[in-house]
TORPARO-777573 format. One line per field, with one value per residue (C-alpha): residue number from 1; y, x, z. Coordinates in Angstrom, 3 decimals, decimal comma. Example, Ala and Ser with C-alpha at 12.3 -4.5 7.8 and 13.67 -1.06 7.14 Angstrom:
BEGIN
nr c(1 / 2)
c2 c(-4,500 / -1,060)
c1 c(12,300 / 13,670)
c3 c(7,800 / 7,140)
***
This chain:
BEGIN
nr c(1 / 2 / 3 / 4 / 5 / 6 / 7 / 8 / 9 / 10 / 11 / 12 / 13 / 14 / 15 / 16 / 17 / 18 / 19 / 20 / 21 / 22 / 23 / 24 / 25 / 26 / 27 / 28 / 29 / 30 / 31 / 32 / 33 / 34 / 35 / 36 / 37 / 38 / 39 / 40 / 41 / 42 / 43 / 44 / 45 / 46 / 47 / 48 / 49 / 50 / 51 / 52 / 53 / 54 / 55 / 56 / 57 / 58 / 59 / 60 / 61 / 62 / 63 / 64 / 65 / 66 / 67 / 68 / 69 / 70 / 71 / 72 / 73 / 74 / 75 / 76 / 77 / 78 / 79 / 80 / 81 / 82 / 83 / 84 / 85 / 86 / 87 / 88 / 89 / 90 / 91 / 92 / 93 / 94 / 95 / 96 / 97 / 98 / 99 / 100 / 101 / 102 / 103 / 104 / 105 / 106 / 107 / 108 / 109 / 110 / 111 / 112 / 113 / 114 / 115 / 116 / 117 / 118 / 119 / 120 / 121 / 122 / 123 / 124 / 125 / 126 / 127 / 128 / 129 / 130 / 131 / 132 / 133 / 134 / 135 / 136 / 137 / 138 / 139 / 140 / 141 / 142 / 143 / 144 / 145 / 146 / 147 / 148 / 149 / 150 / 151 / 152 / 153 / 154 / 155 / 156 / 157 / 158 / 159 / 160 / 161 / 162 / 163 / 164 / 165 / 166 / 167 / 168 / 169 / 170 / 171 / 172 / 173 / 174 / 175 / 176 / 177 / 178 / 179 / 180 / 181 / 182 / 183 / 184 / 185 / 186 / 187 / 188 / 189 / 190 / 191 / 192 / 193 / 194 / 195 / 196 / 197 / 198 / 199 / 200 / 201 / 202 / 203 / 204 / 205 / 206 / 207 / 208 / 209 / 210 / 211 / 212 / 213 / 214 / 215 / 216 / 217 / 218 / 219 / 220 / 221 / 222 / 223 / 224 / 225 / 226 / 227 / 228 / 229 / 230 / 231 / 232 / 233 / 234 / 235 / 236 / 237 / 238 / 239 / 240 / 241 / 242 / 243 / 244 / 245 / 246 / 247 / 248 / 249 / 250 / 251 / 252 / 253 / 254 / 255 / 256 / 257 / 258 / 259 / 260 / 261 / 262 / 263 / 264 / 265 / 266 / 267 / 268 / 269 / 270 / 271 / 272 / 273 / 274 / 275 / 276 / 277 / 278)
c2 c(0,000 / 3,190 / 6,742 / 7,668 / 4,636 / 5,381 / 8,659 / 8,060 / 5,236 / 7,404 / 10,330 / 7,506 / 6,438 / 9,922 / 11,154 / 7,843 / 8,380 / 11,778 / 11,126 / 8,357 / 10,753 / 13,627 / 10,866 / 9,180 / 12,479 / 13,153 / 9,584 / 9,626 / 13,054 / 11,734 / 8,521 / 10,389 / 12,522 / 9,808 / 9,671 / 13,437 / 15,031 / 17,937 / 20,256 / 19,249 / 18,497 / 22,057 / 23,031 / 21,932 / 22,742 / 25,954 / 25,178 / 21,877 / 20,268 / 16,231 / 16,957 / 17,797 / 14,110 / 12,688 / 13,808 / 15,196 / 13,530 / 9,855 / 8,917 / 6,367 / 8,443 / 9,409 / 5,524 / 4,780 / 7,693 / 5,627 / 2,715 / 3,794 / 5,656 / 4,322 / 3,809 / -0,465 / -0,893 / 0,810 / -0,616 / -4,164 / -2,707 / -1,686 / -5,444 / -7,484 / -5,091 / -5,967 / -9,686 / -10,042 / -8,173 / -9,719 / -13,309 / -12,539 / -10,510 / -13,141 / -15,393 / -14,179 / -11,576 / -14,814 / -17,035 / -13,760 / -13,612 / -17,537 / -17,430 / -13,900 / -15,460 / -19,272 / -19,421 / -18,303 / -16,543 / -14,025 / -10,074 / -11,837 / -8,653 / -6,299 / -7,491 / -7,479 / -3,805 / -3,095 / -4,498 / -2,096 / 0,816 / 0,340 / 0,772 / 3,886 / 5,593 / 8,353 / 6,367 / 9,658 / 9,678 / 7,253 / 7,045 / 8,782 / 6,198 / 3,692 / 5,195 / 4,510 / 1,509 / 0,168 / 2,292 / 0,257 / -3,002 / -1,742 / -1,759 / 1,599 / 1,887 / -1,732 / -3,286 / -5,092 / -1,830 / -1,266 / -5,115 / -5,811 / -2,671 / -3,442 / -7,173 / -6,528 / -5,005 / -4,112 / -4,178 / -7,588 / -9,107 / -7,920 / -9,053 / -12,561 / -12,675 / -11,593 / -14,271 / -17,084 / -15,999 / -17,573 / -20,767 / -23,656 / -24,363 / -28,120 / -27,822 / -27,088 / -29,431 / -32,653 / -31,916 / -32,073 / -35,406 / -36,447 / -35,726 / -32,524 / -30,181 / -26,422 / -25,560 / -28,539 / -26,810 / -23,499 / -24,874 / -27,822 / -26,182 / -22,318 / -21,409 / -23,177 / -21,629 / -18,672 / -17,657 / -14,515 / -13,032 / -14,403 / -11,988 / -9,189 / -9,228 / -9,861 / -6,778 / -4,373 / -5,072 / -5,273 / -1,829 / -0,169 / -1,233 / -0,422 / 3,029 / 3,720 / 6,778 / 8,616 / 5,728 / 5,138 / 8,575 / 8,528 / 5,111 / 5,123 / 6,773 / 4,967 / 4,690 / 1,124 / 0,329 / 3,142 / 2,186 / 3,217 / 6,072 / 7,587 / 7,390 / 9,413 / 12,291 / 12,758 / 12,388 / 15,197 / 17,420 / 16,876 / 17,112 / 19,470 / 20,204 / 16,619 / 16,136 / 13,568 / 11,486 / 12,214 / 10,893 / 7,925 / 6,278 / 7,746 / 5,469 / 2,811 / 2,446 / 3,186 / 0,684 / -1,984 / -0,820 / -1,349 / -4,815 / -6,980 / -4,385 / -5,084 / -8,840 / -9,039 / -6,577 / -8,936 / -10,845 / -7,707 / -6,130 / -8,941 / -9,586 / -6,129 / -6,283 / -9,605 / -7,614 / -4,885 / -7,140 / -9,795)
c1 c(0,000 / 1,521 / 1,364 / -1,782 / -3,663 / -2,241 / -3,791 / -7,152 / -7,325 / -6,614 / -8,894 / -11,887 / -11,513 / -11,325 / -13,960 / -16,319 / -15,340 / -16,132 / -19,477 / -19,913 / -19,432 / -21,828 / -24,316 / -24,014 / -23,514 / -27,229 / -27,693 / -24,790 / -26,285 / -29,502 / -28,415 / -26,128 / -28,289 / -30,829 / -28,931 / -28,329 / -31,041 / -33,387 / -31,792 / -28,257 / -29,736 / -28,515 / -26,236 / -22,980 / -25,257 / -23,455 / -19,714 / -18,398 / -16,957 / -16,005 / -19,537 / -21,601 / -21,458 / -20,878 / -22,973 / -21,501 / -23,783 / -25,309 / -29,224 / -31,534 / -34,003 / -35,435 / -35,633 / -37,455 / -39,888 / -40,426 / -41,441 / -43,664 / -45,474 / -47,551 / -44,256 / -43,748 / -47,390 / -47,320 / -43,751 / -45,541 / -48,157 / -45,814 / -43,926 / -47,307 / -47,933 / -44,311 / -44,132 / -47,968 / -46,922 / -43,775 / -45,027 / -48,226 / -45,743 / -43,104 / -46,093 / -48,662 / -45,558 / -43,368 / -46,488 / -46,980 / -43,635 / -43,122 / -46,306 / -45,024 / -41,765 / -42,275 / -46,176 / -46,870 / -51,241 / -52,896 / -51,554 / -48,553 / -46,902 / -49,283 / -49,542 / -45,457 / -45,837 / -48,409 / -46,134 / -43,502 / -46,022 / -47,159 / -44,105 / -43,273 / -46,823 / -46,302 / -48,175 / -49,724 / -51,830 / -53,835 / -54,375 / -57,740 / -59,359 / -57,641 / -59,168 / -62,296 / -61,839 / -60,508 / -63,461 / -66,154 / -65,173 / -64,850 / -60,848 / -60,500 / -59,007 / -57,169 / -53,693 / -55,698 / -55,842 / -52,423 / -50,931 / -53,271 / -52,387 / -48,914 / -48,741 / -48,895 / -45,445 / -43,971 / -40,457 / -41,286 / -42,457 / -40,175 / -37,273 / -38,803 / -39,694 / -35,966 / -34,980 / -37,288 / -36,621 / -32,983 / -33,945 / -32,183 / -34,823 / -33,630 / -34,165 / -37,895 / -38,803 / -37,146 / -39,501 / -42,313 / -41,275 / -40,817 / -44,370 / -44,431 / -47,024 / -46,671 / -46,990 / -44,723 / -41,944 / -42,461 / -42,301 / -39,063 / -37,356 / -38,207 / -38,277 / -34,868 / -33,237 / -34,369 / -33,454 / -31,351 / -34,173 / -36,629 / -34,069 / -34,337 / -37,798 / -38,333 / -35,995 / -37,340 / -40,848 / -39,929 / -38,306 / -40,688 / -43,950 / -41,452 / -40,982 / -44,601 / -46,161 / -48,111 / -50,749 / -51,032 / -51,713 / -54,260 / -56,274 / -55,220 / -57,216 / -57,969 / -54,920 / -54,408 / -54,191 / -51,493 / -47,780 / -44,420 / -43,881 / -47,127 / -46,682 / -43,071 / -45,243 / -47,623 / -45,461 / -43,450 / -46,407 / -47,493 / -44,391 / -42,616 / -39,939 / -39,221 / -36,407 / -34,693 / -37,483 / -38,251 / -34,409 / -35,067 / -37,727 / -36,424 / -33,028 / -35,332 / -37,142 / -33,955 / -32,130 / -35,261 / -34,767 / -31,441 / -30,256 / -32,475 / -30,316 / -27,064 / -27,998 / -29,248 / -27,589 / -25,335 / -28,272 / -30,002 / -27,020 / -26,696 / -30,403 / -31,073 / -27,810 / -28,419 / -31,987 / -29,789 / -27,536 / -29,906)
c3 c(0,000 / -1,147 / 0,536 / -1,154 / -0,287 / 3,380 / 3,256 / 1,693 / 3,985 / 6,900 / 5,318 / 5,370 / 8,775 / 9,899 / 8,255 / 9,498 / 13,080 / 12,553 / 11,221 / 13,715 / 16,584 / 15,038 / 15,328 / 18,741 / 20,357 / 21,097 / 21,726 / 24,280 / 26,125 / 26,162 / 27,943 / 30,415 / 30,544 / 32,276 / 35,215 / 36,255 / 38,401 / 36,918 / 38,277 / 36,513 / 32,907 / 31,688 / 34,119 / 31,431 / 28,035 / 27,390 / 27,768 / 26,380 / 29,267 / 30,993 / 32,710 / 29,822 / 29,475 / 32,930 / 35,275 / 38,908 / 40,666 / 39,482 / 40,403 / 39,730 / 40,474 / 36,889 / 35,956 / 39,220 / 37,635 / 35,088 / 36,547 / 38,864 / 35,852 / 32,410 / 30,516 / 31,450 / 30,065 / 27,076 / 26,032 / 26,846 / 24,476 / 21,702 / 22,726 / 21,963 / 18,791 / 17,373 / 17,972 / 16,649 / 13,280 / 13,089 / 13,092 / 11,087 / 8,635 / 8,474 / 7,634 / 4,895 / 3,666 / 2,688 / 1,082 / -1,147 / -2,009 / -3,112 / -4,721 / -6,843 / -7,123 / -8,080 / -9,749 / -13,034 / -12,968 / -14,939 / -13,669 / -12,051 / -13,111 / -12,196 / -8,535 / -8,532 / -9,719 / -6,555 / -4,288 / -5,436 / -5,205 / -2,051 / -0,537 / -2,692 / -1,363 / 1,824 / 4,831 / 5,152 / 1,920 / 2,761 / 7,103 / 6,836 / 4,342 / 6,237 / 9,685 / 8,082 / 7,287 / 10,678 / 12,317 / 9,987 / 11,195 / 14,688 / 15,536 / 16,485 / 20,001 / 19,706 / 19,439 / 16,625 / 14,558 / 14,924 / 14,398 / 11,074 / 9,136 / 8,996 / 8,459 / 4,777 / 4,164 / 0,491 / 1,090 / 3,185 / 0,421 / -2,191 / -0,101 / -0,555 / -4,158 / -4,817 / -2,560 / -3,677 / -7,121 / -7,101 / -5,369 / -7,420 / -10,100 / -9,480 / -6,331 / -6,469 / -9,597 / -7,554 / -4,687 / -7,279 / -8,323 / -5,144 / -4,585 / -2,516 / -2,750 / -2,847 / 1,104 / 1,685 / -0,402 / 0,937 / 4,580 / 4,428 / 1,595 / 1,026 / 4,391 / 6,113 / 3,021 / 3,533 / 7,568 / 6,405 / 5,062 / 7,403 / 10,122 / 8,231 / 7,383 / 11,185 / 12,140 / 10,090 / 11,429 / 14,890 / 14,810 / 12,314 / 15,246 / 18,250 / 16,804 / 15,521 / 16,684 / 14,049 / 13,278 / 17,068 / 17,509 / 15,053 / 16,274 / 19,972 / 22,424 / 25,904 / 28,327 / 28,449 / 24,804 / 24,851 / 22,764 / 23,650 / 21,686 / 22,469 / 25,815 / 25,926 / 23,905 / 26,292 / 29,673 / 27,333 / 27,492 / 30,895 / 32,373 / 30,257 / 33,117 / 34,169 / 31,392 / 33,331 / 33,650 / 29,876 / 28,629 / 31,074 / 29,291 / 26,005 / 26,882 / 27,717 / 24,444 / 22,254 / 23,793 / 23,311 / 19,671 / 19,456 / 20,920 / 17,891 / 15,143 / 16,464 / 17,116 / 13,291 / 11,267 / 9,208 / 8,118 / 7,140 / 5,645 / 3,577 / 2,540 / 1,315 / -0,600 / -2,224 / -3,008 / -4,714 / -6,224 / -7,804)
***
């Protein structure tokens, strides 16, 4: 490696690290942050300084807050709302995708091409017709309302027609001489194969319901059917003074969001790049 690959080299890492900083910083404050008491949040905001990230004095006292509070319940909400779509999304998004992928019907194309437009479309455009919708069959005010909505998942199932698409044909047309029918293949052979996606799929689901706020907002209105997300947002406007308490169950949440990324990123790192790729 000569001098100029020693320097762009160098240039790269310094500018990631850079970046990489930039980035955690708030994330880093807001933790830290979690353990100072109220009236040490700003005390260091002004001047840079060792204690505008450590605090002087370290309490509990902001998670204990949180406990006592509506904060466990509606992360156990937003926790039965994320599993439930992430299981019924693995399932129906997957079938869709093998039967896109491997079956040959009238408007295959067509249905490919609304896959890929349903993803495209601003969640926004259509909530109110949706709100209807949900209201007519009488959802409203339910995890329900929140967990069928976003089973059906675009990206979801595009991940798995690209995927299914590049199963062995071989594969697939011995099992049919073998005798296996369609849901047989898609469960012993389909499926197994395809675990990385299966993780991704799974991860982006989980942290797309764990972070959901807007469509709870809209459908959500009695206390106990309350989500994670909406919960922080209204402690935030009751308690508009009570930052510590506020970055405690912030931290709280993040971290919940976190620890399934980190566990699965190299599976979904390398599912959406096969996507790209094939």
């Amino acid at each position: 490696m000569g001098r100029r690959d020693w320097l762009l080299f160098a240039a790269r890492g310094i500018s990631l690290l850079t970046l990489a900083a930039v980035m955690l910083f708030p994330l880093v404050w807001m933790a830290m942050t979690s353990f100072r008491a109220n009236s040490e949040v700003f005390r260091h905001a002004s001047v840079l300084s060792w204690h505008s990230f450590v605090p002087e004095a370290w309490t509990l006292q902001n998670y204990e807050k949180v406990f006592r509070g509506d904060l466990p319940r509606a992360m156990a909400n937003s926790g039965i709302v994320a599993a439930a779509t992430l299981v019924l999304g693995v399932l129906f998004n997957s079938l869709a995708g093998f039967a896109l992928a491997l079956f040959e019907f009238p408007l295959r194309r067509l249905a490919f091409a609304l896959v890929i437009v349903s993803f495209l479309m601003p969640f926004e455009a259509i909530v109110l017709p949706l709100h209807a919708v949900v209201r007519a069959i009488g959802l409203n005010d339910s995890l329900w309302a929140l967990i069928l909505v976003e089973v059906g998942n675009g990206v979801i199932v595009f991940l798995f027609v690209v995927f299914f698409r590049n199963l062995p044909r071989e594969l697939i047309e011995a099992a049919r001489v073998d005798g296996a029918g369609w849901l047989t293949i898609y469960a012993r052979i389909a499926m197994p194969l395809s675990l990385p996606t299966v993780a991704a799929a799974s991860l982006v689901m989980f942290v797309h319901q764990w972070e959901a706020f807007f469509w709870p907002l809209v459908v959500i209105s009695s206390p106990e059917n309350v989500v994670a997300q909406l919960s922080i947002a209204r402690s935030a406007a009751a308690e508009a003074n009570d930052w510590g308490a506020m970055m405690a169950g912030t931290t709280l949440v993040t971290v919940v969001a976190v620890l399934p990324f980190l566990a699965l990123q190299r599976h979904y790192v390398a599912s959406v790049a096969g996507a790209g790729l094939k």
